[in-house]
N, CA, C and O atoms as a GROMACS GRO file, in nm:
protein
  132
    1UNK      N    1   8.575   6.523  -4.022
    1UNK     CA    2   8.717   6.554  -4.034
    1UNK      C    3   8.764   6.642  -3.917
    1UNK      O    4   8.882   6.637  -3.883
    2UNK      N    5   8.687   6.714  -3.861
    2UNK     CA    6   8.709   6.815  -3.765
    2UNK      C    7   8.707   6.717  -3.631
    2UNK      O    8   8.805   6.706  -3.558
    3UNK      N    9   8.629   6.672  -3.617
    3UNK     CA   10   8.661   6.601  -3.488
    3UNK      C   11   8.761   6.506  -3.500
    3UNK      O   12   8.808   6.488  -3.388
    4UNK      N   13   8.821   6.432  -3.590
    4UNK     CA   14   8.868   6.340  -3.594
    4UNK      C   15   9.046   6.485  -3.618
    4UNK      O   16   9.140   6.463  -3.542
    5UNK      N   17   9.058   6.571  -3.690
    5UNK     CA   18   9.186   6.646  -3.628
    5UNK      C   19   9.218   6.639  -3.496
    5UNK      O   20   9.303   6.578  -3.431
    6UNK      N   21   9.077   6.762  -3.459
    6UNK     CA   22   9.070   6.773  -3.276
    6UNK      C   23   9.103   6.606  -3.205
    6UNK      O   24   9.154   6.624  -3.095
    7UNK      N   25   9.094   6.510  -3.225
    7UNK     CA   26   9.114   6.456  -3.185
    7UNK      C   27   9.253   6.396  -3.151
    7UNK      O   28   9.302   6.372  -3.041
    8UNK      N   29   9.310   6.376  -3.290
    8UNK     CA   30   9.475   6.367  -3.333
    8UNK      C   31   9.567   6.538  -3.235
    8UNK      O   32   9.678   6.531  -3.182
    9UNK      N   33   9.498   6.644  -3.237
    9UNK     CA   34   9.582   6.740  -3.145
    9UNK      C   35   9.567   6.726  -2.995
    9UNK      O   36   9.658   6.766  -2.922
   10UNK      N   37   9.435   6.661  -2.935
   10UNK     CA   38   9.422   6.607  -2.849
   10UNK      C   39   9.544   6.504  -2.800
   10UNK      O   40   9.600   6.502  -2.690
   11UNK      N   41   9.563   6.429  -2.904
   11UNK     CA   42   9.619   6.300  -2.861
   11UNK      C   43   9.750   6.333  -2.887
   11UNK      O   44   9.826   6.243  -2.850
   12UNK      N   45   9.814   6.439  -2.942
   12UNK     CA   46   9.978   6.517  -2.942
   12UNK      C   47   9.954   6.577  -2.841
   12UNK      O   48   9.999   6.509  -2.748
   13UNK      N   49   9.906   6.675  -2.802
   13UNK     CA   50   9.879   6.724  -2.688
   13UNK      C   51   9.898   6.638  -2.533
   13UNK      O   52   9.941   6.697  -2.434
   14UNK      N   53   9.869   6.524  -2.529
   14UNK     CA   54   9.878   6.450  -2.440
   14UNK      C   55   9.973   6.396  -2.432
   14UNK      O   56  10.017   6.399  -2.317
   15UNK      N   57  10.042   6.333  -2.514
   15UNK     CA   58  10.168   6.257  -2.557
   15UNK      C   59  10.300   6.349  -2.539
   15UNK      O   60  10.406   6.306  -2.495
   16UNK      N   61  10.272   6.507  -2.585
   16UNK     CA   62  10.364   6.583  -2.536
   16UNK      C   63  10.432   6.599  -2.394
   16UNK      O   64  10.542   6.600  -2.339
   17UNK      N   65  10.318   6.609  -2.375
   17UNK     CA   66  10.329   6.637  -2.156
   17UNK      C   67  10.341   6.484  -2.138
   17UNK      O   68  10.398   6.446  -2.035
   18UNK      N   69  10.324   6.449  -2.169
   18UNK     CA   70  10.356   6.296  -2.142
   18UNK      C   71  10.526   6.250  -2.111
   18UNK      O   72  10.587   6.198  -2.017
   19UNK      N   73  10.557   6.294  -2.230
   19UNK     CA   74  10.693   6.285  -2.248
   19UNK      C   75  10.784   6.399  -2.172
   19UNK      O   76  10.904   6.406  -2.145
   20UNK      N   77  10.668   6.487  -2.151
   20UNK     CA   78  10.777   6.599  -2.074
   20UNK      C   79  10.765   6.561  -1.952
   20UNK      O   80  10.876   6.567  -1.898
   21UNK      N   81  10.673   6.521  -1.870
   21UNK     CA   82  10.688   6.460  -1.755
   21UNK      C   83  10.768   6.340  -1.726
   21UNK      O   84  10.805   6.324  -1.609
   22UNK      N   85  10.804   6.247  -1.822
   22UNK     CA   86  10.850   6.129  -1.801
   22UNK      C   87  11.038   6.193  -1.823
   22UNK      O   88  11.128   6.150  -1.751
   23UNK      N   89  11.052   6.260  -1.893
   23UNK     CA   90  11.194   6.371  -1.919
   23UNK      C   91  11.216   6.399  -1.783
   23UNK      O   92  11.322   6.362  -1.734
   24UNK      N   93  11.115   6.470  -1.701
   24UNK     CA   94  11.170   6.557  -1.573
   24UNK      C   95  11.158   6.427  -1.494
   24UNK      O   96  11.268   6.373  -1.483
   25UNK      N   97  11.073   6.371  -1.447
   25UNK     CA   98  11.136   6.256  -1.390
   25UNK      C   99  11.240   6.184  -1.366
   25UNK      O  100  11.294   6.143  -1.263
   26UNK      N  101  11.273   6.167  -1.540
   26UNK     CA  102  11.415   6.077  -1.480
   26UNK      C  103  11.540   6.210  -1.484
   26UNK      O  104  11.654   6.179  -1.449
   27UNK      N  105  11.525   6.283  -1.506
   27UNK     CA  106  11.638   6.406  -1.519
   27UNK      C  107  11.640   6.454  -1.370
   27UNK      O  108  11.745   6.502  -1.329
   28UNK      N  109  11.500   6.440  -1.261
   28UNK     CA  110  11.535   6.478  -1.151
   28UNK      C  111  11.585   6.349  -1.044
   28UNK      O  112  11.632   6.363  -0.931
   29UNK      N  113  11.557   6.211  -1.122
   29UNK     CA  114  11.588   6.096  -1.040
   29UNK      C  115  11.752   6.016  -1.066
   29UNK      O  116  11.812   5.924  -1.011
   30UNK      N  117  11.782   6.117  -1.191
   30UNK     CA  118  11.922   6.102  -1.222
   30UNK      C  119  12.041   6.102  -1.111
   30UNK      O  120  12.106   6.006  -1.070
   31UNK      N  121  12.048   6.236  -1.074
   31UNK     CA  122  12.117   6.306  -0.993
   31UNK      C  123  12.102   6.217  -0.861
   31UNK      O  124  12.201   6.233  -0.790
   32UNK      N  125  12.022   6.140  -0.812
   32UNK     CA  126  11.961   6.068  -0.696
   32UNK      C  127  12.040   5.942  -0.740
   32UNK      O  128  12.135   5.897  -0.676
   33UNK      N  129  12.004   5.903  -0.824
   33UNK     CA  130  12.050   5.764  -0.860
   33UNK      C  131  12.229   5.787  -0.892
   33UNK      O  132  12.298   5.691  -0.924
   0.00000   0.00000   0.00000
């Protein structure tokens, strides 16, 4: 059960920055476009 959490916060964890990078991206390619 423990690895398989760690794993699921792993995989929010990633998905977070994920999405926050893909946010600043187009928020800085906005202004360009």
């Amino acid at each position: 059960m423990a690895i398989l959490e760690a794993g699921n916060i792993n995989i929010n964890v990633y998905h977070y920055l994920g999405m926050l990078l893909f946010c600043q991206q187009s928020y800085q390619g906005f202004p360009s476009a």
